[in-house]
N, C-alpha and C positions, 0 to 999 in steps of 0.2 A: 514131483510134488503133487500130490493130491488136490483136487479143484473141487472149492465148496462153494454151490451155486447162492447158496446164503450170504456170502459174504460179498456178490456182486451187487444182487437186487439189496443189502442193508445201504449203500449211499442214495441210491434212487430212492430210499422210502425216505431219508432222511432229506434229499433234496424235494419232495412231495410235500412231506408236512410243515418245511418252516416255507415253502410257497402256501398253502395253502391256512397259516397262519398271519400272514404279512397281507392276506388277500381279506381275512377276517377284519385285520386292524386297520385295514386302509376303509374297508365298508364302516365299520365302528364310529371311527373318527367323522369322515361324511355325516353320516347318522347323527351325531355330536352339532358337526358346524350348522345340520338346518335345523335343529330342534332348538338352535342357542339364537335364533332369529325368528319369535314365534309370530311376531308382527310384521313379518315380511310378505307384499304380497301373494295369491299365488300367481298371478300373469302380470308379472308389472310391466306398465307401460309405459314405452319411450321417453315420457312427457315425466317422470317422477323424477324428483329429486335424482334420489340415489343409482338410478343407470345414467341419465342426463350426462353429458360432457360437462365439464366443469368451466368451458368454453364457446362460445357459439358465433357467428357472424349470421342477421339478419339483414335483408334486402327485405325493403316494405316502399309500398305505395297506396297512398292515397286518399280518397277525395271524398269531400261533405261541405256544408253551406256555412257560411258564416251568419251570423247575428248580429251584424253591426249597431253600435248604439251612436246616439239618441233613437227612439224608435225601432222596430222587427224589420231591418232592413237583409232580406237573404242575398247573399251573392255564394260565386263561385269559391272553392280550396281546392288545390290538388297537392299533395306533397311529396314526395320520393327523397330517400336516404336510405342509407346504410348505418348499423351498430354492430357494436363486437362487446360481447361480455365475458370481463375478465376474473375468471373463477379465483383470484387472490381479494375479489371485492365482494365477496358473497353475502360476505358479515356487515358490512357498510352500509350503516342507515342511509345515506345520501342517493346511491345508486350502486349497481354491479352493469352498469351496460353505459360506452359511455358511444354516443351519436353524431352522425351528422347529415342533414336534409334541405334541400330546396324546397319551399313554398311558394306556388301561385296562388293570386287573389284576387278578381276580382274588385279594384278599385272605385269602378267609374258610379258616378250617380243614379247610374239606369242599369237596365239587362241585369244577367245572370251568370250566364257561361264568362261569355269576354265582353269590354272594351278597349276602347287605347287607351283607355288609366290602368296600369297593373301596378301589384305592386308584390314587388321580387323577393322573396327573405331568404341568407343563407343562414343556416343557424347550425352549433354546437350546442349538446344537452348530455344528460345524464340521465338517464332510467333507472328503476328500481323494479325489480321484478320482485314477486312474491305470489305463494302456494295459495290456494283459497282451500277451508277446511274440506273433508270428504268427498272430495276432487279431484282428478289429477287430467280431465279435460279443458277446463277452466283456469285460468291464471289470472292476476291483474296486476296492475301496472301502474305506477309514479312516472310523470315525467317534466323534467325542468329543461327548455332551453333558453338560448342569448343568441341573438346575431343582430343581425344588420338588413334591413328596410330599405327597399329602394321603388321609389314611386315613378311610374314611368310615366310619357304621353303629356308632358306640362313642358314648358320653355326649356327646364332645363331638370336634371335628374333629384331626385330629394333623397337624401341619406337620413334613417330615424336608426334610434337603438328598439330591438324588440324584444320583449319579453314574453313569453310563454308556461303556462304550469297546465298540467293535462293529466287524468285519468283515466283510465281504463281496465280494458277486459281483452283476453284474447282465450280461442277456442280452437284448441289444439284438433287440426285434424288428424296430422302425425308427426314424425319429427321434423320434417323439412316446411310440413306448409300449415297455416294456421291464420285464421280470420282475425283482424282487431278491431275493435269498438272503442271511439276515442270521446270524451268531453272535453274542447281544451278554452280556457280562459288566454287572452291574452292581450298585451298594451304595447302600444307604440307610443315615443314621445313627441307631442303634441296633438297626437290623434285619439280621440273617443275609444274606448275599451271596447273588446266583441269577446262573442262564444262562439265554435265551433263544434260542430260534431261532425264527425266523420265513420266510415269504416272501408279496412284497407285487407291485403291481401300480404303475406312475408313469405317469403321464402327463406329457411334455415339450414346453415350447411356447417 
């Protein structure tokens, strides 16, 4: 039987051109999905929306002066907790991060740092995070908690209920670590009302 070298190289040419067609529509398409996102950044960062985990756990700590009333009376705060924000609460005016943190205070009449009056809070809260416009270094922050007050350094231990409502700002340095700026109002029952301001450090994983 006679060998016609034509007929060996026609499959190679035909397996060439539907490769080198399928290699055209797979560029095409591409082409297609980024031009169909013309507001997408071009180097978006960690901290945006839509790379962000829809998930996160922060570790934060920390510390600023109280304003106790009657009078500009400073004393010490120091606070550390933990929050976890749960990406099915995103949409939730209320909060998407829900918390929990120890508070030190500075109770006593005098000083700054410490006396033997302290007064201990554990509290549960709820966070709201939100985007601030043409920004994605900057954030800020709702925040509500509830616990429990305990006065030390008197005959015998005093339980109050406390409440908390606080605003803020946080300034993403990257995804794991990021500064907060807190203003927080807050009332204990039978005690004078204070402000707080603070700034703390988080670490996010």
């Amino acid at each position: 039987m006679p060998k016609f070298p034509g007929v060996r190289v026609l499959p190679l040419l035909v397996l060439a051109l539907v490769t080198v067609r399928a290699s055209n529509a797979n560029c095409e398409a591409s082409t297609s999905d980024q031009s169909s996102s013309p507001h997408a950044p071009a180097n978006p960062s960690p901290t945006g929306s839509e790379d962000a985990p829809s998930t996160s756990t922060d570790l934060f700590v920390m510390a600023g002066s109280d304003i106790d009333r009657p009078g500009l009376l400073p004393r010490a705060n120091y606070n550390i907790g933990i929050g976890h924000t749960f990406g099915f609460l995103k949409k939730d005016p209320v909060g998407d991060e829900l918390t929990f943190g120890y508070t030190y205070e500075n109770a006593g009449s005098h000083g700054f740092l410490h006396t033997t009056n302290g007064e201990h809070t554990e509290q549960i809260g709820v966070m709201k995070n939100f985007s601030l416009p043409r920004t994605q270094t900057f954030t800020g922050y709702t925040w509500v908690q509830e616990g429990i007050t305990s006065y030390t350094g008197y005959n015998h231990v005093l339980n109050r209920l406390d409440t908390g409502l606080s605003i803020g700002a946080i300034v993403h340095l990257s995804f794991h670590n990021s500064i907060w700026i807190q203003e927080s109002y807050s009332k204990v029952v039978t005690v004078p009302w204070y402000t707080t301001s603070s700034i703390g450090y988080t670490y996010s994983w």
